[in-house]
MARZATI-566984 format. One line per field, with one value per residue: x, y, z of N, C-alpha, C in turn. Coordinates in steps of 0.05 Angstrom, whole numbers, plus 5000, padded with zeros to 4 digits. Layout:
<pts>
n.X [X / ...]
n.Y [Y / ...]
n.Z [Z / ...]
ca.X [X / ...]
ca.Y [Y / ...]
ca.Z [Z / ...]
c.X [X / ...]
c.Y [Y / ...]
c.Z [Z / ...]
</pts>
This chain:
<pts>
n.X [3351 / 3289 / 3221 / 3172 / 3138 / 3065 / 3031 / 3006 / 3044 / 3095 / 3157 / 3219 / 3277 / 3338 / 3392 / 3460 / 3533 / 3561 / 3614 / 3669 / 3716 / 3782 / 3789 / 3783 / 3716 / 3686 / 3625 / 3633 / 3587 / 3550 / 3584 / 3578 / 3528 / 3511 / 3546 / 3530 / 3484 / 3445 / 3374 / 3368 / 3337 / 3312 / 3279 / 3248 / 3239 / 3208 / 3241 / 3288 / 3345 / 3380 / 3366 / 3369 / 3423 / 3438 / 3414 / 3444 / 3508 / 3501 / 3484 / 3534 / 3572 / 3552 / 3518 / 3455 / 3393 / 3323 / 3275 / 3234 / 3177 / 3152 / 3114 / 3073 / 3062 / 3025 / 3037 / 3092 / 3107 / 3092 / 3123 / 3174 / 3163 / 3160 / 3215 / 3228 / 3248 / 3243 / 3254 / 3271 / 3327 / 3313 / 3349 / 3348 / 3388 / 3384 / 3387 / 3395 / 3398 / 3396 / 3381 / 3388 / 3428 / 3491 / 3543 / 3597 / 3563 / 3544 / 3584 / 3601 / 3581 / 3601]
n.Y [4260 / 4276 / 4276 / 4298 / 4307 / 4332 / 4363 / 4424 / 4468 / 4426 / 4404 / 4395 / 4351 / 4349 / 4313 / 4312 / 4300 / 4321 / 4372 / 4395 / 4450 / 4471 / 4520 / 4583 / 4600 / 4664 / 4670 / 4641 / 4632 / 4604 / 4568 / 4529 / 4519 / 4493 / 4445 / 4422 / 4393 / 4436 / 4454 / 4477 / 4523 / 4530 / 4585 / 4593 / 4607 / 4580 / 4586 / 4622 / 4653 / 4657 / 4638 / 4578 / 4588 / 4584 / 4535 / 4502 / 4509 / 4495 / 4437 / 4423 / 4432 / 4385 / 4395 / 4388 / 4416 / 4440 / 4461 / 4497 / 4523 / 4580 / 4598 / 4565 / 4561 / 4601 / 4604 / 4602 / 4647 / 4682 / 4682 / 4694 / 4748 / 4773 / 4762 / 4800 / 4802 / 4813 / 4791 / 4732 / 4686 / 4667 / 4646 / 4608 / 4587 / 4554 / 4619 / 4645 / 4681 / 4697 / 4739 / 4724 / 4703 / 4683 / 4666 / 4682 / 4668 / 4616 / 4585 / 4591 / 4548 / 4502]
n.Z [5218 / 5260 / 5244 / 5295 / 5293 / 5263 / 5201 / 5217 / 5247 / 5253 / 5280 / 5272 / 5296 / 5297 / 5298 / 5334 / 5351 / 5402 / 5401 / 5442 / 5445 / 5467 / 5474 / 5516 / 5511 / 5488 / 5501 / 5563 / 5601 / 5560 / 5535 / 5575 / 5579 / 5540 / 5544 / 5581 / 5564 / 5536 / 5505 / 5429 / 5390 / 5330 / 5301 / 5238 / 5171 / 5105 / 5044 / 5069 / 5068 / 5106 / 5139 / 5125 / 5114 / 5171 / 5192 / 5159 / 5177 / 5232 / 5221 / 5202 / 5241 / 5277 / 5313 / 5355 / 5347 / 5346 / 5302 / 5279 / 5242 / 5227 / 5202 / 5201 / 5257 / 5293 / 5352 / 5355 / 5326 / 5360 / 5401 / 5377 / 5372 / 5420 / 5443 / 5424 / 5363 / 5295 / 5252 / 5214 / 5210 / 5277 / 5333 / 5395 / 5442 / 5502 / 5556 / 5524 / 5458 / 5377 / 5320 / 5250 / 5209 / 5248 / 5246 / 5289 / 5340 / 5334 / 5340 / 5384 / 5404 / 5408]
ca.X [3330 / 3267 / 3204 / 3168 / 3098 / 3057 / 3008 / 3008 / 3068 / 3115 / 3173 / 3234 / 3304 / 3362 / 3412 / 3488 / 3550 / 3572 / 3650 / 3676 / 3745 / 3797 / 3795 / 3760 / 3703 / 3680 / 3603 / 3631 / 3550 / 3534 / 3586 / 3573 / 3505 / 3517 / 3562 / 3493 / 3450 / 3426 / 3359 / 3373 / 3309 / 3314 / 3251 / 3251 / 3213 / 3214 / 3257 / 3299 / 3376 / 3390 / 3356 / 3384 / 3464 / 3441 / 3409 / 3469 / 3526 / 3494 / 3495 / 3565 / 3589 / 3536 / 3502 / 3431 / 3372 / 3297 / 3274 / 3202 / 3161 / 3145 / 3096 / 3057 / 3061 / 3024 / 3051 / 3125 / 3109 / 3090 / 3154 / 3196 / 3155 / 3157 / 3236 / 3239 / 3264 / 3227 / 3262 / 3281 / 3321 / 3317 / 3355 / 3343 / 3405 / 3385 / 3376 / 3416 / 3373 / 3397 / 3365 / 3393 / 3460 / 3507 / 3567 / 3601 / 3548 / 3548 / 3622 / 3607 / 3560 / 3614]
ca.Y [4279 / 4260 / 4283 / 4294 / 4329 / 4336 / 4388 / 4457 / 4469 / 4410 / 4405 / 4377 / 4359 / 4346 / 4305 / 4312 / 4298 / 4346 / 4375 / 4414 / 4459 / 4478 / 4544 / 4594 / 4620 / 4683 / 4675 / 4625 / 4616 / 4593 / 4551 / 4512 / 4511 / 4469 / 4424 / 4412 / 4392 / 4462 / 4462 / 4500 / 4525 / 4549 / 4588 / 4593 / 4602 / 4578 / 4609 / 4647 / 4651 / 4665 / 4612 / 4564 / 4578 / 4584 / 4504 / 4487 / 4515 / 4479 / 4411 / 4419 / 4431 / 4370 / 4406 / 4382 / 4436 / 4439 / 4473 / 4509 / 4537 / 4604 / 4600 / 4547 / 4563 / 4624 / 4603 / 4612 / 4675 / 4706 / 4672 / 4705 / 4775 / 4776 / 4765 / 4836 / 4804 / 4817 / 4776 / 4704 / 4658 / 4667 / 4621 / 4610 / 4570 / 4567 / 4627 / 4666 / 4688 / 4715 / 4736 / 4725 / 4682 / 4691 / 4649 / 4674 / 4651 / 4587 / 4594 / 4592 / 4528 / 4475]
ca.Z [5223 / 5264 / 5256 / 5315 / 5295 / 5224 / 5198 / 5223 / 5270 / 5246 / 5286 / 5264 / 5315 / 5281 / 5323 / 5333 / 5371 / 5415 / 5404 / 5461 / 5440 / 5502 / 5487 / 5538 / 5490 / 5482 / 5514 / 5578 / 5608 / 5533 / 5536 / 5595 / 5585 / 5518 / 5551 / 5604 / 5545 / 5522 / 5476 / 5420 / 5378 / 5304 / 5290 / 5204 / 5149 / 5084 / 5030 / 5081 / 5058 / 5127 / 5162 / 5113 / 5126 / 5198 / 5192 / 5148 / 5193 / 5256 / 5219 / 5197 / 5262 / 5288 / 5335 / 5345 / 5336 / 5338 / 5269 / 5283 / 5218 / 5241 / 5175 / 5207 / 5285 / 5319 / 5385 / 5354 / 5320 / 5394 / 5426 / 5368 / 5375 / 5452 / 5439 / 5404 / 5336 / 5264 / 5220 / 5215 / 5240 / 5307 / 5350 / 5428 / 5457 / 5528 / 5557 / 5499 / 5435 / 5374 / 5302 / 5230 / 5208 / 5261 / 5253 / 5308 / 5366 / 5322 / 5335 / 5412 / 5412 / 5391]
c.X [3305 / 3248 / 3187 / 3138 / 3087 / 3035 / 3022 / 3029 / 3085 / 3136 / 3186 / 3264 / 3313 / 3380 / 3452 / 3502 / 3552 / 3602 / 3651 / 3709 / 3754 / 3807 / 3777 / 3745 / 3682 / 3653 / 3615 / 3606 / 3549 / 3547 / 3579 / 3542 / 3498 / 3524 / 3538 / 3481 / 3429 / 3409 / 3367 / 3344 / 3325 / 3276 / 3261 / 3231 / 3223 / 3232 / 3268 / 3330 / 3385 / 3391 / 3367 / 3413 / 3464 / 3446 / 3443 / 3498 / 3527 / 3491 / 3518 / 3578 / 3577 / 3525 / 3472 / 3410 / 3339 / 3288 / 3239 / 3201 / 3145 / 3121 / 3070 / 3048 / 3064 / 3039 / 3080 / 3131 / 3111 / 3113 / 3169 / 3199 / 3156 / 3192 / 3249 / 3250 / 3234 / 3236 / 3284 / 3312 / 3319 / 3320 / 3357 / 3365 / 3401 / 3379 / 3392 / 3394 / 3392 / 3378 / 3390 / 3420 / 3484 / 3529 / 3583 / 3587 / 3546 / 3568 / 3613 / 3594 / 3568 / 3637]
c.Y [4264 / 4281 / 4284 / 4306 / 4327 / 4358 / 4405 / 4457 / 4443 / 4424 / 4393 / 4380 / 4340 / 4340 / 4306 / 4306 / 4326 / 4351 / 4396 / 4421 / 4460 / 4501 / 4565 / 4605 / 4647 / 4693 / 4641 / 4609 / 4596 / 4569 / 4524 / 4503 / 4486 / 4447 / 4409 / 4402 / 4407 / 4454 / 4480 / 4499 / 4541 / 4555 / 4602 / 4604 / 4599 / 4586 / 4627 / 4628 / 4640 / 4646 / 4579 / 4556 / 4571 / 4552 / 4493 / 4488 / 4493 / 4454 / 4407 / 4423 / 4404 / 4370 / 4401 / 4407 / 4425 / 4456 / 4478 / 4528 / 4556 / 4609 / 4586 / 4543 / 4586 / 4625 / 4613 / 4629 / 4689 / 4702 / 4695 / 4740 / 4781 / 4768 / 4789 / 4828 / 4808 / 4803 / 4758 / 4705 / 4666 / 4642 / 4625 / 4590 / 4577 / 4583 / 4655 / 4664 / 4703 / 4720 / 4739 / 4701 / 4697 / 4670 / 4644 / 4672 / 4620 / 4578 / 4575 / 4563 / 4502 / 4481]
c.Z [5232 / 5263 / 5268 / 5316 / 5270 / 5224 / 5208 / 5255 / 5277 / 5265 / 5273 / 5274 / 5294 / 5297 / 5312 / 5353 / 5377 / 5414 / 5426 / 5452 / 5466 / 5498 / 5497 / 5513 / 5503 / 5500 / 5541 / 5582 / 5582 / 5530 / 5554 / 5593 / 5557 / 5528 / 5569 / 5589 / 5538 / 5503 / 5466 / 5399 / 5354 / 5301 / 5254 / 5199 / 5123 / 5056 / 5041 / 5078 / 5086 / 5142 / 5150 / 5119 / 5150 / 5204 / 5187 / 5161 / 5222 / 5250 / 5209 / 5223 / 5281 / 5316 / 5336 / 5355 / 5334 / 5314 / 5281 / 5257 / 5232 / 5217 / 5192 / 5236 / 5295 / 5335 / 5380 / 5347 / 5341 / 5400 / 5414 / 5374 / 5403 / 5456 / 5434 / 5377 / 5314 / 5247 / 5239 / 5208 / 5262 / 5330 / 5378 / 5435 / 5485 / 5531 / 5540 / 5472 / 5418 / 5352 / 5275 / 5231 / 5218 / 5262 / 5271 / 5331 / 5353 / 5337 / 5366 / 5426 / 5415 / 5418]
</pts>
């Protein structure tokens, strides 16, 4: 884990290999756009169950992730609210978005 910022709107990427399966998945674009070197963004906050399994799922599969404190960063509150979501996690792979612990878009990232 590096971190990459301090104070108020800490970032923190989380690095991994990349696995690619051979079978056609589910969101194709999403895949391909992984295999390109997709950012993926976790926006969090603190004591969220949700955003927790989400983190913990995406380093068991060693997928690397930016981690944004939506506690500590206006700017990422607007991004998430100008998304249409209300509640954490909300993850941006590319140009795919979703909100809460979704296993299978996890699913689709590996």
């Amino acid at each position: 884990m590096t971190n990459t910022g301090g104070g108020s709107g800490e970032r923190v990427v989380r690095h991994g290999p990349i696995r690619v399966r051979t079978f056609t998945p589910l969101l194709p674009a999403l895949q391909y756009k992984r295999d390109k070197g997709m950012t993926i963004t976790v926006y969090s906050k603190p004591a969220c169950v949700q955003c927790t399994a989400t983190t913990r799922a995406l380093d068991m599969r060693g997928i690397a992730y930016e981690l944004v404190d939506l506690t500590q960063d206006a700017g990422a509150m607007q991004t998430v609210a100008d998304l249409g979501y209300r509640q954490a996690p909300v993850v941006v792979a590319g140009d795919s978005h979703w909100a809460g612990f979704r296993p299978d878009m996890i699913g689709q990232l590996v």
